[in-house]
C-alpha positions in Angstrom: 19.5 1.1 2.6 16.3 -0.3 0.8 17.2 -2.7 -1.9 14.1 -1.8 -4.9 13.4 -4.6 -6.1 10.1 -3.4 -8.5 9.6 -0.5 -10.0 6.2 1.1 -11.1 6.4 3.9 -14.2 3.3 6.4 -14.6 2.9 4.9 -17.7 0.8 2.0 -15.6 3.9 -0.8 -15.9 5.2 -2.5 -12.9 8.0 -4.5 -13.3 10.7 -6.9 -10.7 12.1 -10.2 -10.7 10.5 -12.6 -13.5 7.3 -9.9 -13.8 5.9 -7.4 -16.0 2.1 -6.3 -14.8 0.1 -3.5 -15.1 -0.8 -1.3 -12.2 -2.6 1.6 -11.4 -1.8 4.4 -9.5 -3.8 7.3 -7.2 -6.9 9.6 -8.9 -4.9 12.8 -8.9 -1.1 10.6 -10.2 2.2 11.0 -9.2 3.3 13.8 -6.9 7.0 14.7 -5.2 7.5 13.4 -2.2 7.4 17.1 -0.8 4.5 17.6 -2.3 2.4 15.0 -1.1 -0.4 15.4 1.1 -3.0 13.8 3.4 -6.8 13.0 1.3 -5.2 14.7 -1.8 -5.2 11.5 -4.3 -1.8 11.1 -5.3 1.4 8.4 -4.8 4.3 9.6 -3.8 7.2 9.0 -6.5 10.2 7.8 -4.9 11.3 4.5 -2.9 8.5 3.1 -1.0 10.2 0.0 1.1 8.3 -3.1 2.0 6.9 -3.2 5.8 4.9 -5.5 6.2 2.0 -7.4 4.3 -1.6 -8.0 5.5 -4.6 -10.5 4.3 -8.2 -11.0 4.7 -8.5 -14.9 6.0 -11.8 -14.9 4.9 -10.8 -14.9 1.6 -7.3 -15.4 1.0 -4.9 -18.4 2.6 -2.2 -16.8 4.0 0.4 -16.0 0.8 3.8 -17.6 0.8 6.3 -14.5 1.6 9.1 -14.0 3.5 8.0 -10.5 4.5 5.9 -10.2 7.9 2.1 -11.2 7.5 -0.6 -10.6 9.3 -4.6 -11.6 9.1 -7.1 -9.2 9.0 -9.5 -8.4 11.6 -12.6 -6.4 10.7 -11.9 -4.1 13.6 -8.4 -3.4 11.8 -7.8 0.2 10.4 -5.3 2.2 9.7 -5.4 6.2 11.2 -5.7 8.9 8.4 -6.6 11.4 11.1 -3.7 14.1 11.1 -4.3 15.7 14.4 -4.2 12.2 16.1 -0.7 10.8 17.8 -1.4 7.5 16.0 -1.6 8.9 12.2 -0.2 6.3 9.6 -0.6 3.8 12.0 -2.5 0.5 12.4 -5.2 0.7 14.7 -8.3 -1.4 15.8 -12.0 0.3 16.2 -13.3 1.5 17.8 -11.0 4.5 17.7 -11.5 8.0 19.0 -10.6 9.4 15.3 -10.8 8.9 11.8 -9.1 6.1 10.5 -9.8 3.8 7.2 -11.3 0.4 7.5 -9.0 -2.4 6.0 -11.9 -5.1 6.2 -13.6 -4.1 3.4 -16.4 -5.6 1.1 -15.0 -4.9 -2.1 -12.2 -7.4 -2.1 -9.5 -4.5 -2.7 -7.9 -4.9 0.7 -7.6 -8.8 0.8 -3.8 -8.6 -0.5 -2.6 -5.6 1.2 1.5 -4.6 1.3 2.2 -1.9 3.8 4.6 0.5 1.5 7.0 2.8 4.2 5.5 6.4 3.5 6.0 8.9 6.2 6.9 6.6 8.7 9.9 7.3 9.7 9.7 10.0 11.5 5.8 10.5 10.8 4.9 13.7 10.0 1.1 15.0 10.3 -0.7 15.5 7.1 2.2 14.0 5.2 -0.2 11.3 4.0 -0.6 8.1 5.1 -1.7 4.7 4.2 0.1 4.0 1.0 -0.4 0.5 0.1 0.0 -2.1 -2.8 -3.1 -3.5 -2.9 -6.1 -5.3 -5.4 -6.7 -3.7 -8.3 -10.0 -2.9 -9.0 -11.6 -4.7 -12.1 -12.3 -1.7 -14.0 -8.6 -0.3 -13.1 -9.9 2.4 -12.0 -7.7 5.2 -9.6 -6.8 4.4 -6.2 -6.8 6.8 -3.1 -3.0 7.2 -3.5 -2.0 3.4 -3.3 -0.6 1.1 -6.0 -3.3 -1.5 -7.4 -2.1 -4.5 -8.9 -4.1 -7.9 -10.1 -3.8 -11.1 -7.6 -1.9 -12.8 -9.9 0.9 -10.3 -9.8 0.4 -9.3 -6.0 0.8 -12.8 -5.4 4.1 -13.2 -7.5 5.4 -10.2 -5.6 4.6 -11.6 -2.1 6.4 -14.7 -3.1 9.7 -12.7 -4.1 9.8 -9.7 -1.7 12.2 -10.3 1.2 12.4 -7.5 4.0 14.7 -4.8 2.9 13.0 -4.6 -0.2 10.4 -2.2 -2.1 8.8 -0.7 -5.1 10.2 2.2 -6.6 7.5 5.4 -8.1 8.8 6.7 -11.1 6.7 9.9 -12.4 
């Protein structure tokens, strides 16, 4: 059982232990869980547990958490490609299929969380790669991730503990 420990309302507030931050959430908002779907814009609602968390050394020391962390590579990417036996996974390029690029140059993927979204089983075209990641500065709409500011990723990082998560409420 995932213990939530945040909880992100469509009304842009994310809240958790000794935080109250605004967030933003995916271009086309909050879908069902059932609903969701691969490139279609939208977070999931629902519990979305902690997996692991990700940083870009190049730009960020590595944050104090208790929750596994990992440095960046820029051959790191994550498979969005639906016919592929590795979609929602981690992969490094090259790689026969399509797959997002976590090195990127616009700073949004230097805090990454990995948020548990049809992992478990995986099911193709599900969606994948829903993260809690920078915000950018005009808070404009994600792909379907959560977008926070550094000061509250960094406040998260140093409270999540394994077993824990963020809760989407529509």
């Amino acid at each position: 059982m995932v213990i939530m420990s945040f909880r992100a309302e469509a009304q842009g507030l994310l809240s958790g232990p000794n935080l109250s931050a605004r967030c933003i959430f995916g271009r086309s908002g909050i879908v069902s869980p059932a609903a969701k779907r691969e490139g279609d814009g939208a977070t999931p609602a629902g519990p979305l547990p902690f997996r692991a968390a990700f940083h870009r050394p190049d730009r960020e020391p590595p944050p104090e958490t208790a929750l596994p962390c990992f440095a960046l590579a820029p051959d790191d990417q994550w498979c969005d490609d639906p016919s592929h036996p590795a979609y929602n996974t981690h992969v490094k390029s090259p790689f026969p299929a399509r797959a997002e690029t976590l090195w990127r140059e616009d700073g949004l993927y230097d805090l990454i969380i990995v948020l548990g979204w049809n992992d478990d089983p995986v099911i193709p075209a599900a969606g994948s790669a829903i993260f809690l990641h920078l915000a950018r500065t005009d808070w404009a709409p994600t792909e379907g991730c959560i977008g926070v500011d550094r000061a509250a990723m960094l406040r998260i990082l140093s409270v999540a503990r394994p077993g824990d998560g963020i809760m989407i409420i529509p």
